[in-house]
C-alpha positions in Angstrom: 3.0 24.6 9.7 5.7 24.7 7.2 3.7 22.0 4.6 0.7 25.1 5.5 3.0 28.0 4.6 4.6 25.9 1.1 0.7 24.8 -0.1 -0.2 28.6 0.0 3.0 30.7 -0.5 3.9 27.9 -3.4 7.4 28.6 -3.0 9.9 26.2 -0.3 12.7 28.5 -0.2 10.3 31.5 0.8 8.1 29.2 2.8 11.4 28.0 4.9 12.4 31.8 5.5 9.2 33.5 6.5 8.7 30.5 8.9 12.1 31.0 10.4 11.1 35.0 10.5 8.0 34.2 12.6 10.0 32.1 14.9 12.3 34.6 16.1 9.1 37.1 16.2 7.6 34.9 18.5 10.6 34.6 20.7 11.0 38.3 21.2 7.0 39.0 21.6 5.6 36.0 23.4 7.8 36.5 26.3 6.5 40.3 26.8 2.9 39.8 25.6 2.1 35.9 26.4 1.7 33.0 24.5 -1.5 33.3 22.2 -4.5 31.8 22.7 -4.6 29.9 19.3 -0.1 29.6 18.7 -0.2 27.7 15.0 -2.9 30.2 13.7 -0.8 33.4 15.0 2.2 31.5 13.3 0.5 31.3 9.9 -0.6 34.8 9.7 2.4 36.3 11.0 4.7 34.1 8.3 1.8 34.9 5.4 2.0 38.5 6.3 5.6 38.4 6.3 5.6 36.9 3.0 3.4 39.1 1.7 6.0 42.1 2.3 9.3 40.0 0.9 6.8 39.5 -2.3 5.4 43.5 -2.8 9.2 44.4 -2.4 10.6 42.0 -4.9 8.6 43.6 -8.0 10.1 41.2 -10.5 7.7 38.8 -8.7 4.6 41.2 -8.5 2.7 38.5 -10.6 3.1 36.5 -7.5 1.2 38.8 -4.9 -2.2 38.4 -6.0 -1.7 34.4 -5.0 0.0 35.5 -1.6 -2.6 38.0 -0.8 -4.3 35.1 1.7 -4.4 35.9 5.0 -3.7 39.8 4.6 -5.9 41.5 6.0 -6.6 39.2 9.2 -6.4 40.8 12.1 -7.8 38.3 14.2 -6.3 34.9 14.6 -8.7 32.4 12.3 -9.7 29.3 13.4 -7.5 26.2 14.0 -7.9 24.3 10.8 -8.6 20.7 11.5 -6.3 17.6 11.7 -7.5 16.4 8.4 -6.0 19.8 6.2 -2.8 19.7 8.2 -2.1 16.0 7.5 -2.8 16.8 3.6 -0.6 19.7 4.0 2.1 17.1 5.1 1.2 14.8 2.8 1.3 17.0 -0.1 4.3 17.9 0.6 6.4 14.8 0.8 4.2 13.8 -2.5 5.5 17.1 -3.7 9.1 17.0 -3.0 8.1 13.2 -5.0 7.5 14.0 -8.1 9.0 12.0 -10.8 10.4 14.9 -12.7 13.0 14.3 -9.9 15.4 12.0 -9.6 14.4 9.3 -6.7 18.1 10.0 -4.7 16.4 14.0 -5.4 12.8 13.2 -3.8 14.0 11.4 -0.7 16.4 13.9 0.3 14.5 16.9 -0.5 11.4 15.3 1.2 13.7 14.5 4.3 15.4 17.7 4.7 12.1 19.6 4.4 9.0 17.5 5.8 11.5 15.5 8.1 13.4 18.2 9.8 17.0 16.5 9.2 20.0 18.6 9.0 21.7 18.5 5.9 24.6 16.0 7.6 21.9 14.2 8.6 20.5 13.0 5.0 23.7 12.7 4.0 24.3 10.0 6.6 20.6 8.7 5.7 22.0 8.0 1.8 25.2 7.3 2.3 26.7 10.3 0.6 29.2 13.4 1.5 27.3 16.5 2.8 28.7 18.8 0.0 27.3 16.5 -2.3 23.9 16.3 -0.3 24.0 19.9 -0.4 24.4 20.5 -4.1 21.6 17.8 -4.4 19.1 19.6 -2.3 19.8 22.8 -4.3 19.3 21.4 -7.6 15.9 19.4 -6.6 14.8 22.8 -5.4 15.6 24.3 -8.7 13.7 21.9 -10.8 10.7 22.3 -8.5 10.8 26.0 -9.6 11.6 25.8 -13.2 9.3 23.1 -13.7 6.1 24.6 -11.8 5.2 21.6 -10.2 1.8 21.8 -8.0 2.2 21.8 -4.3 -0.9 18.8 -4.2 -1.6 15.8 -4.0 -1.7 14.1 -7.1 -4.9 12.4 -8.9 -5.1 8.2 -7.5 -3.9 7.3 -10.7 -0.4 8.9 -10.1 -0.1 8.0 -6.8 2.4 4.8 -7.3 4.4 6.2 -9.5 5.5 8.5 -6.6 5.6 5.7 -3.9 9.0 4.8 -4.2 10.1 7.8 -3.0 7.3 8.5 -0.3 8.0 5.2 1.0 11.7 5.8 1.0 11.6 9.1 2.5 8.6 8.1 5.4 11.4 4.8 6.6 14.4 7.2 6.6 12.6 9.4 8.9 11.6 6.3 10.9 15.2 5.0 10.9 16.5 8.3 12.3 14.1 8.3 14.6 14.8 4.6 15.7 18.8 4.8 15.6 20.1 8.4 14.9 23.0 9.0 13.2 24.2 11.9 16.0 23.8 13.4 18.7 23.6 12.7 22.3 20.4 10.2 22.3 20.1 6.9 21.1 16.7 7.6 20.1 14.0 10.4 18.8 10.8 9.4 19.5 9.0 12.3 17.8 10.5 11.4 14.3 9.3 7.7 15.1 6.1 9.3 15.6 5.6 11.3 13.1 6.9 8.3 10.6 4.1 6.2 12.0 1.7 9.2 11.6 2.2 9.6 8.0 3.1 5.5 7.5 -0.7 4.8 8.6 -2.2 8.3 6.9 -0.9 6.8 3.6 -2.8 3.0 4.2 -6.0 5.1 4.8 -4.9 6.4 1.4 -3.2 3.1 -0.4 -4.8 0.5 1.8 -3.8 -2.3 -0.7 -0.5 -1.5 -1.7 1.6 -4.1 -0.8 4.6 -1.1 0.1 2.5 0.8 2.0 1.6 -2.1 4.0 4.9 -3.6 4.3 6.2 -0.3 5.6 3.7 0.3 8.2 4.4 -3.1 9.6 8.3 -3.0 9.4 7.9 0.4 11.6 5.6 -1.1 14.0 7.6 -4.2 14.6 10.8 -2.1 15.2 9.0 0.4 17.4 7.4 -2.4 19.6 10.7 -2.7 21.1 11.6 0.7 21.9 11.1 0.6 25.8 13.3 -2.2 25.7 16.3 -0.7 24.0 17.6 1.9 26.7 18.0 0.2 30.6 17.9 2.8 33.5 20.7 5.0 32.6 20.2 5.6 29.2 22.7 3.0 27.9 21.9 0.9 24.7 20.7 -2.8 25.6 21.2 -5.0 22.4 18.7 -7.3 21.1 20.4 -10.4 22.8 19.7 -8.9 26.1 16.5 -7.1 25.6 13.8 -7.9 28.0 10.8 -9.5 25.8 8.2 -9.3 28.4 8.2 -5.0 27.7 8.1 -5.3 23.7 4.8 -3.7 23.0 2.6 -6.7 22.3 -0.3 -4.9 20.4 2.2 -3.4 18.4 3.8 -6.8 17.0 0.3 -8.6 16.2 -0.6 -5.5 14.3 2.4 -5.7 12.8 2.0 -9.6 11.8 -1.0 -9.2 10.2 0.0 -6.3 8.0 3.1 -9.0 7.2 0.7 -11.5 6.0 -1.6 -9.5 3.9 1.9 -8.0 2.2 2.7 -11.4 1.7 -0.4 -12.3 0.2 -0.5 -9.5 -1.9 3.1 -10.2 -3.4 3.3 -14.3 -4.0 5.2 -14.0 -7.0 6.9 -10.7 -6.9 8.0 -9.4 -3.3 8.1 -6.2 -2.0 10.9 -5.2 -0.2 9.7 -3.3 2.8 7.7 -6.5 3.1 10.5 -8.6 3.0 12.2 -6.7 5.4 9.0 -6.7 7.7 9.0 -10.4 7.9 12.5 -10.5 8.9 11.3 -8.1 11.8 8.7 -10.6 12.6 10.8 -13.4 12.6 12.6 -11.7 16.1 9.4 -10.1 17.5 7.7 -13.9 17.3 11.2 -15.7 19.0 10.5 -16.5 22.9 14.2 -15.8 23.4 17.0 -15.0 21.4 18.5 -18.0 21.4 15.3 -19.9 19.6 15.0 -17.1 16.7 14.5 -18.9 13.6 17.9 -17.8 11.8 17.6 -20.2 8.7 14.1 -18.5 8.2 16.0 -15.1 8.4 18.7 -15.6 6.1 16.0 -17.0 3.7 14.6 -13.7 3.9 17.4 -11.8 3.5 18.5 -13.9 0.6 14.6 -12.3 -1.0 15.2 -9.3 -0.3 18.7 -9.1 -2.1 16.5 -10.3 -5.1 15.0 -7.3 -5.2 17.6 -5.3 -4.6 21.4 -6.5 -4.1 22.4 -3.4 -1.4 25.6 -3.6 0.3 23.8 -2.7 3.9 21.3 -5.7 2.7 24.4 -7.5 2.5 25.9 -6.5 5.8 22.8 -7.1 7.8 22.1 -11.0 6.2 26.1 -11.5 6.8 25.6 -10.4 10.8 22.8 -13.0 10.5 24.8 -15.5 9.1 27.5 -15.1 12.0 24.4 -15.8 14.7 23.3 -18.8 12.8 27.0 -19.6 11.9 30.0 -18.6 13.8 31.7 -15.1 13.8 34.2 -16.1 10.9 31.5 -17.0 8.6 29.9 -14.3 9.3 33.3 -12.0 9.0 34.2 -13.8 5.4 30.7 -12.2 4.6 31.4 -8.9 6.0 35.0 -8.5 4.3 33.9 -9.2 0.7 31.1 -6.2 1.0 32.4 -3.4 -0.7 31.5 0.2 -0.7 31.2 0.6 3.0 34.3 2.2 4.2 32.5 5.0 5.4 29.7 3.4 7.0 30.4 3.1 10.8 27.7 0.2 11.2 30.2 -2.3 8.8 33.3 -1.5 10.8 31.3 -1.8 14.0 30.0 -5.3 13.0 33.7 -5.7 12.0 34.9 -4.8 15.1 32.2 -7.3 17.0 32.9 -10.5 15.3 37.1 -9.9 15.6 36.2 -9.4 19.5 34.5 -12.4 19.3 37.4 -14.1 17.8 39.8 -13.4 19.5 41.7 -10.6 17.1 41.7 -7.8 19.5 44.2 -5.6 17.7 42.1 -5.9 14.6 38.9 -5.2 16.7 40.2 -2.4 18.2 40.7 -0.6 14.8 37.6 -1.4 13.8 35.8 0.3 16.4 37.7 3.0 16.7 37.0 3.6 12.7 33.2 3.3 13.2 33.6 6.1 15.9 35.4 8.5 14.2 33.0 8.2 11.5 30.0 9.3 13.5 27.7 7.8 15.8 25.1 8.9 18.7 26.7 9.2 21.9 25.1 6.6 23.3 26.2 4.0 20.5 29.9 5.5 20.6 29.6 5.2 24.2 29.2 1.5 24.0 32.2 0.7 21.5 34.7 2.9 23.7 33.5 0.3 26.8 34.1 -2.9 24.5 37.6 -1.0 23.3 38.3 -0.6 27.3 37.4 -4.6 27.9 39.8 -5.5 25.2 43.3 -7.0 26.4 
């Protein structure tokens, strides 16, 4: 509704605030007078009309009415508009917030704080940054958007790659806070994983041979085909070591192996790196058991991937790799010389593991009392407080 309200208002800031007007509306009405029949179309009209009146008020902006004028004079709520024009509202939006007039660190935080629904915090977490600094970014991406008049559409096929970068970026992040989020008191949120598999397969209908799109789509089905697995009875995390295979969604993974190999045939001599990453994915969803995963094959990927882009996370996730294939002090040697993670709790909670595991328990202990205080799910935060109670 709010992609709706942005394509026709043609203004975020103004889109975001007649939206949050019609909420509380419908909170103080619906309760007295019912739900309506048709909810997203009373929505619309009571946001547009709303609108409307901040517009006629504001007369520095009168040249804007005419444009708002839509919806006006209904006084009946119009028809549901069908799935189609709501998903290219959503995907004109995120191709929107996109644009390359933006920076890329610009495009995936706007599109994630608007078309994904994250907090502010929360895309700060995503990209690794302070909040204040998130916040200033968000402003300024907002600003441009304005001062540069750029279309609330989709832009011509041509165009489209240039923006995919971003789009790609923005749709994983949303997956990824979906899959593991960064607060809160669940492990998981199953309707950002949704929607991030919504919009991952709405852009292969639209970029069906893009070797990004495809990768992407497969790395978020291969994760996702183990979410019944990842939570046992009382809500606690289960790790991959002790997942039961037998409940990993099995359609899921083949779909997601054959999207891996026609990524892979598309990229022969340059890889992708959502690619990449989705054949590292496959590599665990096609193990038996844990114990017979293919780790030399995973490290080779990771070892691509960091050829097309040397990240410090990259780093951190081949070096826990390296401690499975290894030992924990290989894998710890790895994890020490990565720099620029002090404020990531995922490097001092792999910190923390591999100490545990050799024997270190002081220095495992302030490891995973660092990667708490800097902000975990409960559930997560949960599970490092029991391995800080099981150390001697």
């Amino acid at each position: 509704m709010l992609a709706t309200l942005i394509r026709v208002i043609g203004d975020i800031d103004l889109a975001e605030d007649v939206a949050q007007d019609a909420a509380v509306r419908a909170l103080e009405t619906w309760p007295r007078d019912g739900v309506p029949a048709n909810p997203r179309a009373w929505f619309l009209v009571t946001a547009k009309r709303r609108a409307i009146d901040i517009i006629r008020r504001e007369t520095q902006r009168a040249g804007k009415e005419e444009a708002a004028m839509w919806g006006a004079d209904d006084t009946h709520d119009p028809p549901l508009e069908p799935p189609d024009v709501v998903r290219d509202d959503l995907l004109r939006l995120v191709f929107t917030c996109c644009h390359p007039a933006l920076s890329l660190e610009a495009q995936v935080a706007l599109a994630l704080r608007t078309l994904g629904g994250l907090t502010t915090a929360e895309v700060a977490r995503a990209l690794l940054v302070s909040e204040a600094t998130m916040a200033k970014r968000l402003v300024r991406a907002k600003q441009k958007i304005a001062q540069a008049h750029i279309p609330y559409r989709v832009p011509p096929a041509a165009d489209l790659p240039a923006r995919l970068s971003g789009v790609a970026a923005t749709v994983y992040l949303i997956f990824n806070e979906g899959y593991a989020a960064t607060g809160g008191a669940d492990l998981t949120r199953v309707a950002l994983t949704a929607e991030a598999l919504r919009l991952g397969r709405l852009l292969a209908e639209l970029m069906p041979d893009e070797p990004t799109v495809l990768g992407l789509l497969a790395l978020m089905l291969l994760h996702d085909s183990r979410r019944e697995a990842r939570l046992d009875v009382e809500g606690d995390p289960v790790l991959l070591p002790d997942q039961d295979r037998a409940s990993w969604n099995q359609a899921a993974i083949k779909e997601g192996v054959e999207l891996v190999g026609r990524g892979l045939r598309r990229t022969p001599d340059h890889p992708d790196a959502y690619v990449v990453q989705a054949a590292i994915a496959a590599c665990h969803a096609l193990a038996p058991t844990y114990e017979t995963t293919n780790w030399d094959a995973v490290i080779s990927w990771y070892d691509v991937l960091l050829s097309t882009g040397d990240t410090p996370v990259g780093r951190l996730n081949r070096a826990a790799a390296v401690a499975e294939r290894d030992g924990p002090a290989a894998g710890l040697a790895l994890v020490d010389a990565i720099g620029g993670l002090d404020g990531y709790p995922w490097w001092h909670a792999t910190r923390g593991e591999l100490l545990h595991r050799l024997g270190d328990h002081e220095a495992a202990r302030i490891a995973y009392q660092q990667a708490i205080s800097l902000g975990i799910n409960d559930p997560v935060a949960q599970r490092l407080q029991r391995r800080l109670t099981d150390l001697p």
